[in-house]
FITORTOR-444515 format. One record per residue: residue in three letters; x, y, z of N, C-alpha, C in turn. Coordinates in steps of 0.001 Angstrom, whole numbers, plus 500000, padded with zeros to 6 digits. Example, Ala and Ser with C-alpha at 12.3 -4.5 7.8 and 13.67 -1.06 7.14 Angstrom:
REM residues 2
ALA513190494310507800512300495500507800513200496700507800SER512850497750507080513670498940507140512900500030507870
END
This chain:
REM residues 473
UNK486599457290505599486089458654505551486174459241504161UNK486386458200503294486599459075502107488099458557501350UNK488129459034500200489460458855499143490690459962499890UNK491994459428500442493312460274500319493694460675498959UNK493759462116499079494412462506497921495687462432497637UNK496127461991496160497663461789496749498158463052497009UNK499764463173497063500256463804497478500530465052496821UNK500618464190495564500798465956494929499941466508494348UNK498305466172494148497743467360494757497569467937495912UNK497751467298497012497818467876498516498395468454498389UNK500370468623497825500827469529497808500524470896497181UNK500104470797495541499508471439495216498504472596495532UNK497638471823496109496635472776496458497159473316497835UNK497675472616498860498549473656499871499453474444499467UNK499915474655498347500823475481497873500137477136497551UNK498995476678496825497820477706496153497504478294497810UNK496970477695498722496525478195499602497724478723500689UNK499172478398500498500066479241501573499730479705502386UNK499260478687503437498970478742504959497714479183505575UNK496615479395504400495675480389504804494642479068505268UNK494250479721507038492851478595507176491505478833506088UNK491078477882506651489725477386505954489760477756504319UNK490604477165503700491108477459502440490956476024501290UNK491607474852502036491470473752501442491120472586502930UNK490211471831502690489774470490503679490597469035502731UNK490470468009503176490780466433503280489726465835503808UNK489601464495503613488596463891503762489002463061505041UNK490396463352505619491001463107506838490600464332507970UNK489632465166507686489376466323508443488278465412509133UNK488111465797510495487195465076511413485728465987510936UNK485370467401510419484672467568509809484477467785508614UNK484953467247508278484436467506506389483785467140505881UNK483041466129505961481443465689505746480400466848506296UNK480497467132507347479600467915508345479646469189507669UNK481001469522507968481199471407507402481876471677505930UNK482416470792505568483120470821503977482241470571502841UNK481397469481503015481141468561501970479392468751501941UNK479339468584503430477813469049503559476302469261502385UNK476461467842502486475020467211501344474139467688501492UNK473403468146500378471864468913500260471499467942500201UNK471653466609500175470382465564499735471408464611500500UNK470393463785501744471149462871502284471311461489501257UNK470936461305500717470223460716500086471165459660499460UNK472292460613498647473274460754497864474633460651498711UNK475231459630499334476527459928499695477668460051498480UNK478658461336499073479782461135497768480687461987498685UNK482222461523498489482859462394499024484355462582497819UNK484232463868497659485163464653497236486500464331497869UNK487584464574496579489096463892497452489360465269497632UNK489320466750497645489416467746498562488324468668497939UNK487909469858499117487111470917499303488197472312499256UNK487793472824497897488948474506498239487847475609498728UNK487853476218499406487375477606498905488257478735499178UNK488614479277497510489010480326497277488898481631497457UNK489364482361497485489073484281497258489144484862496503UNK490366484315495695490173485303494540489623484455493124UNK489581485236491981489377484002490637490740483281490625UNK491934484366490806493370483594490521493884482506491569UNK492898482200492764492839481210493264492549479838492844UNK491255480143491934490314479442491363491068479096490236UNK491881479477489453492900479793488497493708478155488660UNK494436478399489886495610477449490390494942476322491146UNK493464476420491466492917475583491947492498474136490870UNK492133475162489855492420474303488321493309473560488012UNK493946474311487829495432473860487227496129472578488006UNK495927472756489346496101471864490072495385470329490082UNK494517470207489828493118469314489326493769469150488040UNK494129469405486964494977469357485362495486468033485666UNK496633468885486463497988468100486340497558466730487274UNK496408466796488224496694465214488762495338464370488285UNK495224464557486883493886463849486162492573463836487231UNK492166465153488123491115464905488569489817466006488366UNK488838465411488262487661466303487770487064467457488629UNK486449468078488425486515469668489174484731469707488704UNK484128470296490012482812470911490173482900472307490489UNK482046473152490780482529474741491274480622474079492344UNK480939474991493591479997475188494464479441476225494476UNK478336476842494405477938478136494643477182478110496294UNK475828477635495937474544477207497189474768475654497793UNK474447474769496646474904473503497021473888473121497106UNK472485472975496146471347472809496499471424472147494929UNK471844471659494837471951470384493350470930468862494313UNK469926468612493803469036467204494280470002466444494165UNK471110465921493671472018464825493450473159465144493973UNK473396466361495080474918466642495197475891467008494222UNK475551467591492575476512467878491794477302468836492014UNK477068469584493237478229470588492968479144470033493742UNK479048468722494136480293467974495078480861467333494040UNK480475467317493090481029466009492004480080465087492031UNK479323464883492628477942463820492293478605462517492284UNK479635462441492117480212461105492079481603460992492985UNK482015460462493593483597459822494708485282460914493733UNK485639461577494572486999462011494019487412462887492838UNK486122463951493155486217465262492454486625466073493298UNK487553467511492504487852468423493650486887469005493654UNK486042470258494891484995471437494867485782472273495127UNK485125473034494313485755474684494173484460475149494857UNK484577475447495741483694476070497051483602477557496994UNK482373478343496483482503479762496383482154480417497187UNK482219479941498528481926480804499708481999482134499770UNK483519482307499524484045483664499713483997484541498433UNK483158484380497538482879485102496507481016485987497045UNK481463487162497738480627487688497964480256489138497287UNK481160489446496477481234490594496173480210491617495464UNK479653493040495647478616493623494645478724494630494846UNK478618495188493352478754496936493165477024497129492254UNK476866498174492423475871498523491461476417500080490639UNK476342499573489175476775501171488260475053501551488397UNK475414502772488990474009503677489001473907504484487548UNK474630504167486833473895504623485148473369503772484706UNK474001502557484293472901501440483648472146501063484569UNK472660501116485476471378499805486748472074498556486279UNK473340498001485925474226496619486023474618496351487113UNK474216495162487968474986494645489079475846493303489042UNK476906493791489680478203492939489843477836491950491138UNK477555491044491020477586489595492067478675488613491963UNK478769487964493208480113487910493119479217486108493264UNK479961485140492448479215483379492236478773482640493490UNK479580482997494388478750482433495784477441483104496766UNK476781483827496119475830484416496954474910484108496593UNK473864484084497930473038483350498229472015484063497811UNK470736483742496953469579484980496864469290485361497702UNK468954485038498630468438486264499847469161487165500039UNK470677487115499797471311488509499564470917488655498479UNK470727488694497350470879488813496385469665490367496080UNK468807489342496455467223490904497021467752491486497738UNK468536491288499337468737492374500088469742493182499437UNK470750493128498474471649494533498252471176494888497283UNK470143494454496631469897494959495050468964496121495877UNK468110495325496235466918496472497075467823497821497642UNK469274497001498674469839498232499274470508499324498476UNK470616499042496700471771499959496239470640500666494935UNK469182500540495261468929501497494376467367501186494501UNK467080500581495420465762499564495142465251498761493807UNK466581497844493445466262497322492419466123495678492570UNK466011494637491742465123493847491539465922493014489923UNK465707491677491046466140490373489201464850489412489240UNK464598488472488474463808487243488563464805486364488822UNK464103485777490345465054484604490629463776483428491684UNK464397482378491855463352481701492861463108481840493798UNK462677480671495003462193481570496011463013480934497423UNK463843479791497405464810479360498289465604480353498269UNK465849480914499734466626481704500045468232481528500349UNK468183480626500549469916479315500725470296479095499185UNK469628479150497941469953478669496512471619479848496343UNK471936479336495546473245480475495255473257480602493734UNK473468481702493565473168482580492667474060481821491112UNK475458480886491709475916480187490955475427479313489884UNK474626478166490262473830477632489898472635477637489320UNK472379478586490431470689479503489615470751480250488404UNK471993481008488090471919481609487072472381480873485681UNK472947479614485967473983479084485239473019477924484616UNK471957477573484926470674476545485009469611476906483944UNK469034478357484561467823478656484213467602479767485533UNK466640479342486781466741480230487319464895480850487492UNK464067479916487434462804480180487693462285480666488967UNK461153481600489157460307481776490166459254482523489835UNK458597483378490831457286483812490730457677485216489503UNK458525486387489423458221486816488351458906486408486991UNK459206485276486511460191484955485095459202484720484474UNK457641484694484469456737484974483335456954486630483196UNK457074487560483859457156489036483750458485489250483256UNK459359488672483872461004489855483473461691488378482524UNK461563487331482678462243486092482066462795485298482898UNK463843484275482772464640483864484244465417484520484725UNK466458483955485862467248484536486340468632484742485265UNK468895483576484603470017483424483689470034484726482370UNK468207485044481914468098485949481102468419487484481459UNK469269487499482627469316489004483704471210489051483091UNK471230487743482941473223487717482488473247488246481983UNK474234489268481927475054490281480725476419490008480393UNK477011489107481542478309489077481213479124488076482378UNK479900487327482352480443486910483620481842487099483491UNK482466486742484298483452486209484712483749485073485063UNK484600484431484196484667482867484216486128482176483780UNK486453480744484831487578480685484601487597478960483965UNK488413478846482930488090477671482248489051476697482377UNK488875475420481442489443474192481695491319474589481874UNK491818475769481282493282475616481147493416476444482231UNK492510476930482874492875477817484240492999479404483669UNK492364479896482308492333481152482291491152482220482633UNK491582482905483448490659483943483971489922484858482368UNK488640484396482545488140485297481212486718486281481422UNK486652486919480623485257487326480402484250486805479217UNK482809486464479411482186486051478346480925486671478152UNK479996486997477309479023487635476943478798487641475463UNK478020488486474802477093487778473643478380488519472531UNK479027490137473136480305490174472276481749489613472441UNK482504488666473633483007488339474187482937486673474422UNK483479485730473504483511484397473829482129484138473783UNK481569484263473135479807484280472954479303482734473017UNK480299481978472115479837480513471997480000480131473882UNK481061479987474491481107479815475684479718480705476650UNK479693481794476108478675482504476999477292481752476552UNK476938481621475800475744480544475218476002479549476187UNK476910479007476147476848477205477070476656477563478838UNK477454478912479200476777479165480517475564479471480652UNK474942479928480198473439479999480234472512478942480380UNK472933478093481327472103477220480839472479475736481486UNK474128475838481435474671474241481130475895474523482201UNK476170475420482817477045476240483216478338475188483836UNK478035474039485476478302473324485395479789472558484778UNK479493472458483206479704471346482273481296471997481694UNK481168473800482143482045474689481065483028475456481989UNK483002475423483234484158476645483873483214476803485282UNK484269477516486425483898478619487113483375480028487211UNK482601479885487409482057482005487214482139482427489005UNK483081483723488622483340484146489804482519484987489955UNK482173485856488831481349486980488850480136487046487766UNK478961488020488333477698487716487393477718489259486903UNK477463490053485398477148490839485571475785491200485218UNK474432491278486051473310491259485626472512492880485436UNK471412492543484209470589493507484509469398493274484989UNK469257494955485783467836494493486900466699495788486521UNK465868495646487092465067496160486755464524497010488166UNK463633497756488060463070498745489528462346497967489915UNK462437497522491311461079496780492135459902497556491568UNK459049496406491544457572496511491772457026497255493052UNK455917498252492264455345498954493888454475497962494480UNK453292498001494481452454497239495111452349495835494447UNK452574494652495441452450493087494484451199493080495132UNK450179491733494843448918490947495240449631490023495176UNK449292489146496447449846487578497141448451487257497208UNK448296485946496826446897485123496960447151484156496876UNK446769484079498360446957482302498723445508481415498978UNK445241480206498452444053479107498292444301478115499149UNK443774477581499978443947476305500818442732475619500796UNK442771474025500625442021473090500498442372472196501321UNK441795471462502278442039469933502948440519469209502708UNK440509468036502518439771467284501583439853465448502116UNK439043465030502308438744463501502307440399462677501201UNK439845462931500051441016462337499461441000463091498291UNK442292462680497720442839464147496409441865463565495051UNK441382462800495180440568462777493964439234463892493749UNK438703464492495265438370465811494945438949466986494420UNK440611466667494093440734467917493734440806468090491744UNK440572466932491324440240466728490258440049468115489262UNK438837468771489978438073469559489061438606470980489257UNK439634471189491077440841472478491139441703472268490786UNK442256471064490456443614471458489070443261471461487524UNK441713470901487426441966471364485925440874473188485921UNK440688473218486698440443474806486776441879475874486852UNK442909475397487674444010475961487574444708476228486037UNK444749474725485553445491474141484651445021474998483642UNK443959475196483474443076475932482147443403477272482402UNK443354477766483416444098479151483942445186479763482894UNK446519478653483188447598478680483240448208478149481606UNK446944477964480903447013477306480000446762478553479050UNK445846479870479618445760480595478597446659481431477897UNK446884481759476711448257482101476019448130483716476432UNK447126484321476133446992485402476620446949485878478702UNK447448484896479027447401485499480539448560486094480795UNK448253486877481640449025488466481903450101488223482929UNK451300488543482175452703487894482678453130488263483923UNK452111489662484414452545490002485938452484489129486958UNK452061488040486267451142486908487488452096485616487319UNK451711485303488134452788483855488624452356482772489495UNK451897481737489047451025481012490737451747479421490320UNK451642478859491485451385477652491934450831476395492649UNK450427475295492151450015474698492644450260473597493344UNK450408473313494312451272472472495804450072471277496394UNK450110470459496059449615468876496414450586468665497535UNK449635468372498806450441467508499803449725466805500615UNK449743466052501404449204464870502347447664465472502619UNK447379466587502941446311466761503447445607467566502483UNK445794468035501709445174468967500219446032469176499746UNK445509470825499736446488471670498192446391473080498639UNK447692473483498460447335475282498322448269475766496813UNK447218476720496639447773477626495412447754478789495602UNK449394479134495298449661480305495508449976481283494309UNK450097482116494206449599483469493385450604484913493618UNK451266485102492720452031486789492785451208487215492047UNK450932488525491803450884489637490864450986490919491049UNK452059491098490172452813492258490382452513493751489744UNK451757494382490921450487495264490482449712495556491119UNK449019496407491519448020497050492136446893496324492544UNK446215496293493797444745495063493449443562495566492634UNK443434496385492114442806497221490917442797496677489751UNK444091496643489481444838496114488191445008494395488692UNK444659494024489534444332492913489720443087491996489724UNK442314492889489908440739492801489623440412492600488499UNK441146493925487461441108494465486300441574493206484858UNK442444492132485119442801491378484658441732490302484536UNK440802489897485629439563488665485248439684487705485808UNK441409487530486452441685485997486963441355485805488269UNK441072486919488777439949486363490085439054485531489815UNK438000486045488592436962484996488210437486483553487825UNK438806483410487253439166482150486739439893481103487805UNK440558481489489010441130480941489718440673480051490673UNK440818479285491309439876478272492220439557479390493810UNK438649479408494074438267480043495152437895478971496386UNK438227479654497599437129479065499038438169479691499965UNK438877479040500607439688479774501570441092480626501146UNK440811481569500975441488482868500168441634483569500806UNK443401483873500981443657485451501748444317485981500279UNK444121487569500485444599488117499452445500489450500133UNK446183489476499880447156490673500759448213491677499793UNK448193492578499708448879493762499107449840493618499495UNK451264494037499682452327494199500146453299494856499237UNK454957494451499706455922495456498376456647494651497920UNK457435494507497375458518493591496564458953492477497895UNK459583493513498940460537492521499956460022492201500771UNK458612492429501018457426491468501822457192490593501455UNK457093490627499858456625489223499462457779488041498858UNK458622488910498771460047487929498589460085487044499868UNK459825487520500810459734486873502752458766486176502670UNK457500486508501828456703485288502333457262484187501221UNK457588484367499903457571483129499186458866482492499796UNK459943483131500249460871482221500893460139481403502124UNK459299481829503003458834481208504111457966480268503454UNK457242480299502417456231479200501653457214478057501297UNK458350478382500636458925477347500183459856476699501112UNK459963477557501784460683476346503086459909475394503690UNK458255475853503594457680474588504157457541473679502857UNK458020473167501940458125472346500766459380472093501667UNK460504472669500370462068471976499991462706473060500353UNK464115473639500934464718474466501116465967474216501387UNK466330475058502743467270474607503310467631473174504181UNK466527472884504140466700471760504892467314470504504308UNK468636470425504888469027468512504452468748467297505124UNK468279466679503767467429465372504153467726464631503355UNK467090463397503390467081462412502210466066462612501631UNK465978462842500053464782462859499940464978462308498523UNK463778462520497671463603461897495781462624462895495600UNK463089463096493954462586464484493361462429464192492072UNK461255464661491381461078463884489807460475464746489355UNK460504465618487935460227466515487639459642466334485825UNK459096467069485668458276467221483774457922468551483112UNK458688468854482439458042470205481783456860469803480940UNK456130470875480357454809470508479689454977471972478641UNK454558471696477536454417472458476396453217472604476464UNK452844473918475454451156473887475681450501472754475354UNK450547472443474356450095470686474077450363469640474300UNK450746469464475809451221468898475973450339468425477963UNK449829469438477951448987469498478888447935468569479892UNK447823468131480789447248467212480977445958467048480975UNK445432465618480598444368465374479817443388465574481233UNK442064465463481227440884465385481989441053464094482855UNK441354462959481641441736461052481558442934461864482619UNK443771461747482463445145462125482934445093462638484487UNK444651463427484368444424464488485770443679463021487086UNK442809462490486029441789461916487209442822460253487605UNK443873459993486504444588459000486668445725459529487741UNK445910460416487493447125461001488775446282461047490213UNK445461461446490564444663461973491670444422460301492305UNK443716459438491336443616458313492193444563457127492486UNK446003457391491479446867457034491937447707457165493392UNK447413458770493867447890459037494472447335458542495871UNK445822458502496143445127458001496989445284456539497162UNK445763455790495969445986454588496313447246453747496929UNK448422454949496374449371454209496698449975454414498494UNK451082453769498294451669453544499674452720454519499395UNK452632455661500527453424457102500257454627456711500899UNK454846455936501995455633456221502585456146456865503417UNK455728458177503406456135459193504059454956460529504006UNK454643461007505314453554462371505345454454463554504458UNK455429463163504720456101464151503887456358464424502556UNK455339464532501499455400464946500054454505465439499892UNK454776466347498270454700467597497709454363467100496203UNK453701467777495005453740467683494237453217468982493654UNK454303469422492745454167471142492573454488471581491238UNK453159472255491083453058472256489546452897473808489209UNK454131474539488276454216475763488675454210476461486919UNK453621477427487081453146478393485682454755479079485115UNK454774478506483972456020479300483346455825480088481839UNK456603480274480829456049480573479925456396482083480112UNK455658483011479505455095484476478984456913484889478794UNK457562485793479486458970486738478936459812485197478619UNK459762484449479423460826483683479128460617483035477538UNK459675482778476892459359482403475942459277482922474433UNK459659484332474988460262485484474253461831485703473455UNK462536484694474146463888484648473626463771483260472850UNK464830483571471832464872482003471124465475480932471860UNK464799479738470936465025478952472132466996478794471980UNK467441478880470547469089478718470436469810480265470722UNK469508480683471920469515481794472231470609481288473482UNK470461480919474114470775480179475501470861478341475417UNK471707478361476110471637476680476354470280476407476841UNK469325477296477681468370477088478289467376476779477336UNK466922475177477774466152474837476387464252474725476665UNK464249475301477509462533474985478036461854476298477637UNK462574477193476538461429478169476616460182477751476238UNK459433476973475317458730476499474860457434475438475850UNK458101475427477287457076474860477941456274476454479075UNK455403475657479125454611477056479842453975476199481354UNK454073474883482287454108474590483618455018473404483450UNK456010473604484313456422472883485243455840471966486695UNK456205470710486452455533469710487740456614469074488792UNK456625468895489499457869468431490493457370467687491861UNK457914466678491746457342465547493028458671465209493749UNK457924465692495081459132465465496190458657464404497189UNK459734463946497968459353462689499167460307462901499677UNK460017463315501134460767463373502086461505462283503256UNK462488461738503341462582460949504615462283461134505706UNK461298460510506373461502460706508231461585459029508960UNK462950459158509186463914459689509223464838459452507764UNK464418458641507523465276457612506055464072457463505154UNK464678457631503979463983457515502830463715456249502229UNK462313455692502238462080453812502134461709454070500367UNK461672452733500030461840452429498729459946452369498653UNK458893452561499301457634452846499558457498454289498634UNK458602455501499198458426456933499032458686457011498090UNK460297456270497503460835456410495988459624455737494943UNK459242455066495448458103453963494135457079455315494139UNK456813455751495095455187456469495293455819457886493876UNK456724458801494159457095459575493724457280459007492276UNK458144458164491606458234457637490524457043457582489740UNK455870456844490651454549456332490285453711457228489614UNK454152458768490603453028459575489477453708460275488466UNK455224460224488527455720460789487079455541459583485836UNK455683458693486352455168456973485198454151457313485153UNK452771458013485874451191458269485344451292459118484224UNK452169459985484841451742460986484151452066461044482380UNK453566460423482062453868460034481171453274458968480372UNK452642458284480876452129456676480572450643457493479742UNK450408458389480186449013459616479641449313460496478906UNK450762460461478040450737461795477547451524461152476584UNK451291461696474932451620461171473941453283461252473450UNK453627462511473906454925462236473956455997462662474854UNK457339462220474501457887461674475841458177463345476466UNK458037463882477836458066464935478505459501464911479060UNK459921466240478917461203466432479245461515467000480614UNK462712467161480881462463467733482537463717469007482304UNK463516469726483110465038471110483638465724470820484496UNK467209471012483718468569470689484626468267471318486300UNK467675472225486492467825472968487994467150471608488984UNK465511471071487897465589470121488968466033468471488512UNK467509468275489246468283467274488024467965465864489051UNK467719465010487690467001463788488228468043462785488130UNK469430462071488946469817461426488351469627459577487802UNK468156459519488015467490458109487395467453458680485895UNK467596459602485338467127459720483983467832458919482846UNK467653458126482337468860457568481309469544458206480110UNK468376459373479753468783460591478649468883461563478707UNK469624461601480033469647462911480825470247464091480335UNK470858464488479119471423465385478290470500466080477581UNK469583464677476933468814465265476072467365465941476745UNK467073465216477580466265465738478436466189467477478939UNK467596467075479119467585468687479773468065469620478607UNK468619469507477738469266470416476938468554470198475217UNK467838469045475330466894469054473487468086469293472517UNK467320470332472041467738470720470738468890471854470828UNK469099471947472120470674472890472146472139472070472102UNK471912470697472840472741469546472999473885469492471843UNK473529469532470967474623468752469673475328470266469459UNK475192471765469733475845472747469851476496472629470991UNK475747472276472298476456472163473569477779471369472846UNK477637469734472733478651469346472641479775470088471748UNK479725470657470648481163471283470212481351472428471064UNK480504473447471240481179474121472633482332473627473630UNK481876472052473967482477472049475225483597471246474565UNK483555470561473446484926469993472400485941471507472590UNK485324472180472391486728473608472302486991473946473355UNK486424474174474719486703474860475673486961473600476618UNK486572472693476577486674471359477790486929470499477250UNK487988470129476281487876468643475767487818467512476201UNK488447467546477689488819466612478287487922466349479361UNK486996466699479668485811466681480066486167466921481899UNK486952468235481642487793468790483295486633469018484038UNK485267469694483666484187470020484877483026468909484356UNK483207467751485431482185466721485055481436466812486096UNK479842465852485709479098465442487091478523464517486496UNK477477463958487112477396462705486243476667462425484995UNK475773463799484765475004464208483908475586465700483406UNK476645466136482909476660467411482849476510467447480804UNK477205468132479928477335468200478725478471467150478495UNK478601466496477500480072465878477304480509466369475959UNK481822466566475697482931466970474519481819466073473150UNK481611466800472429480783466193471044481657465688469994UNK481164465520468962482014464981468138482583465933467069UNK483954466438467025484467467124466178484631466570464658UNK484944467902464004484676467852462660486333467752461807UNK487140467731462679488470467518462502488640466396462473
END
C-alpha cells in the first residue's frame, strides 16, 4: 500500500497534530489512496509516505520542520489538479502538505485587496469575491483548480488578455519556507523569493495566504459559442486558420477571449467578451470569426463564469482518469503555417486515437499579460499570444494507441515549426526532457540562485520543479 514511514517522523508529525482527526494519514490507512492521496491523473501512481492537512501556517511550520529532520521532500496541495500528480510529490515518499483547511477571506473595502486563504477552490473564489463587494480576479475556468497552484503557475483563462493572469492579481502572500519560517513576500518584502512564487511556486515554500487585487465585475459579458461536426477534421483546415488569423491580430481587443476545442466529432469555439453586444458588434470580430451554428447570449459575470465551468468540464476537470496531456505555447511568429495546419488535420484523421475521448485546445493569450516584463515574474510566457493542449482520455485505461495519437500531433506540430516551442508549467508534461527550461526560459538561471538561498537543499521537490543553481561562493 505504499512506503511506512519511519518512526520518527510518525512521531513527529503526530506530535504537530496532538490528537486532532483528519490531521495526518499513513499509507497503512485503508483509505488513503481513495481519500488522502486521491490522484488527478490515474495515470500516474505515487504514494506519499504521509498526507498532513494543517490549519494553521504554524502547523505548516512544524509540518516542515518535521520533513527537515527526517531527510524527506515536501509538496504543498492546494486543488490537486497537477497532470502528473505533483502536488503528491510526483514521485514515491514525499510528505503533502494538504491545504484543505486553508479557507480563509476578508475583503479591505478601501483598496478592494482580498485575503484567500491557499486551499480554495475557484469556484469559491468568484463566489465570495462576487459576495463581498461584487468583485472579480482573472482566473481559469475548472472550478475544482485551487487557487494554490493557479496562482503560483500562471493562472490563465477567458479574461487574462483583459486584466493579465491570475498570479498578476498577487500582491503579497504568505509563505512558509525551507527552515519552517512563517513569512511575508511581495515586490517590497523578500522580493527575490516573491519573484520565484510567481510563477515557480511549487519549487520555493508553502503559501498559506494570497493577498490579491481585484477588480469590479464586468456588467454585461457576450458568450459566443460555434459548433461544427464534419465528415473528417481536414475540413476544418480553413476554421482554424480563420480563427488563428483572428487571434493573431496584435491589435485585437483584450476584452475578448476565445477558444478553439477539436474533438472526435468537430470543433467548437468559444468566445467571452466582456462588454456590451453593441460594443461587441462595434469591435468587427463578428465579421472575422468563423460563423454557422452560433448562439450568442448576453449574460453577467457569474452566468458566464457557470457556463465556462460547465464547458470545461465537458473537456478536463474534475474528473479523475487516466489520461495524457501535451501542450505548446506559440509566439507571434511562431504561428502555424497553412503547410502546418493542413499536416495536423490529416494526421489526425489518420491516426489510431484510441480513444473517443480527446480534445485538442488551442486558446488566445497575449494582450494585459504581455504588458509586464517578462523578468518581472518567474512567469515566462508573456511573449506567447495562443496556447495548444492535447488531451486523451482513458475508457477505461489509457492504451499506448491514445499516448502515440496525442504525442503525434505535438511531433507534427513541432516537426513544422522552425523553432523548438515551449510549453507552461500549469500544463506540466512529465515526458519533457528540458523541462525547466521549457517552462521557465530565460527566468531559469535567476530561478536557480533564488532557490540556492531560500531552498538549498532542494526541501520542496517534484520531479520537474526549479533546482538550487550554481552559486557564486
Amino acid at each position: 500500500m505504499g512506503q511506512t514511514p519511519s518512526t520518527a517522523l510518525t512521531d513527529c508529525l503526530n506530535a504537530v497534530c496532538n490528537g486532532r482527526d483528519s490531521c495526518v494519514a499513513y499509507p497503512d490507512n485503508p483509505l488513503y489512496q481513495l481519500s488522502w492521496v486521491n490522484r488527478y491523473n490515474l495515470e500516474f501512481p505515487v504514494a506519499p509516505i504521509a498526507v498532513t492537512r494543517p490549519d494553521t501556517a504554524q502547523d505548516v511550520s512544524d509540518f516542515i520542520k518535521c520533513a527537515v529532520a527526517n531527510n524527506v521532500k515536501v509538496q504543498p496541495k492546494s486543488g490537486g489538479h497537477s497532470y502528473a500528480n505533483y502536488g503528491l510529490g510526483g514521485t514515491d515518499g514525499e510528505l503533502v502538505i494538504d491545504l484543505l483547511n486553508f479557507q480563509n477571506f476578508t475583503m479591505d473595502t478601501t483598496t478592494w485587496h482580498a485575503t484567500i486563504g491557499g486551499g480554495t477552490k475557484l469556484s469559491d473564489v468568484t463566489d465570495k469575491l462576487h459576495d463581498n463587494g461584487k468583485r472579480a480576479i482573472s482566473h481559469g475556468t475548472c472550478p475544482g483548480v485551487g487557487i494554490g497552484g493557479h496562482a503560483t503557475i500562471g493562472g490563465l483563462g477567458p479574461s487574462s488578455r483583459m486584466w493579465g493572469s491570475c498570479l498578476d492579481h498577487v500582491i503579497e502572500v504568505e509563505v512558509v519556507t525551507a527552515d519552517g519560517t512563517i513569512q511575508r513576500a511581495s515586490e517590497t518584502e523578500n522580493s527575490d523569493l516573491f519573484f520565484a512564487l510567481k510563477g515557480a511556486g511549487a519549487g520555493f515554500g508553502v503559501i498559506t495566504e494570497f493577498v490579491v487585487k481585484t477588480h469590479p465585475e464586468p456588467g454585461d459579458v457576450v458568450q459566443y459559442s460555434f459548433s461544427l461536426s464534419l465528415g473528417s477534421h481536414a475540413e476544418l483546415i480553413p476554421v482554424f486558420q480563420q480563427w488563428q488569423n483572428l487571434v493573431s491580430d496584435p491589435n485585437l481587443d483584450r476584452r475578448f477571449g476565445t477558444e478553439f476545442v477539436m474533438h472526435e466529432l468537430g470543433v467548437v469555439i468559444s468566445a467571452t467578451f466582456y462588454g456590451t453586444h453593441d460594443e461587441w458588434e462595434a469591435t468587427g470580430i463578428p465579421e472575422k470569426i468563423p460563423t454557422g451554428n452560433v448562439s450568442v447570449v448576453v449574460d453577467d459575470w457569474l452566468g458566464v463564469i457557470a457556463q465556462q465551468a460547465q464547458d470545461a468540464a465537458l473537456y478536463l476537470s474534475d474528473l479523475h482518469s487516466a489520461f495524457t496531456a501535451k501542450s505548446f505555447a506559440f509566439k507571434a511568429d511562431e504561428m502555424l503555417t497553412l503547410d502546418a495546419i493542413t499536416k495536423v488535420m490529416n494526421y489526425i484523421d489518420d491516426a489510431d486515437r484510441g480513444t473517443l475521448l480527446w480534445f485538442l485546445i488551442f486558446d488566445a493569450s497575449g494582450g494585459a499579460i504581455s504588458d509586464i516584463p517578462m523578468n518581472a515574474t518567474a512567469y515566462s510566457h508573456r511573449d506567447k499570444i495562443m496556447f495548444c493542449q492535447g488531451y486523451g482520455v482513458g475508457i477505461p485505461t489509457l492504451t499506448n494507441d491514445t499516448k502515440n495519437f496525442i504525442s503525434g500531433i505535438i511531433d507534427t506540430v513541432q516537426s513544422n515549426s522552425v523553432q523548438t516551442l515551449t510549453t507552461y508549467p500549469g500544463y506540466v508534461d512529465p515526458s519533457l526532457t528540458d523541462a525547466q527550461v521549457s517552462y521557465w526560459g530565460p527566468n531559469l538561471n535567476a530561478l536557480g540562485q533564488i532557490k540556492s538561498k531560500w531552498d538549498p537543499n532542494d526541501l520542496f521537490h517534484n520531479p520537474q520543479s526549479v533546482r538550487p543553481g550554481e552559486t557564486d561562493n
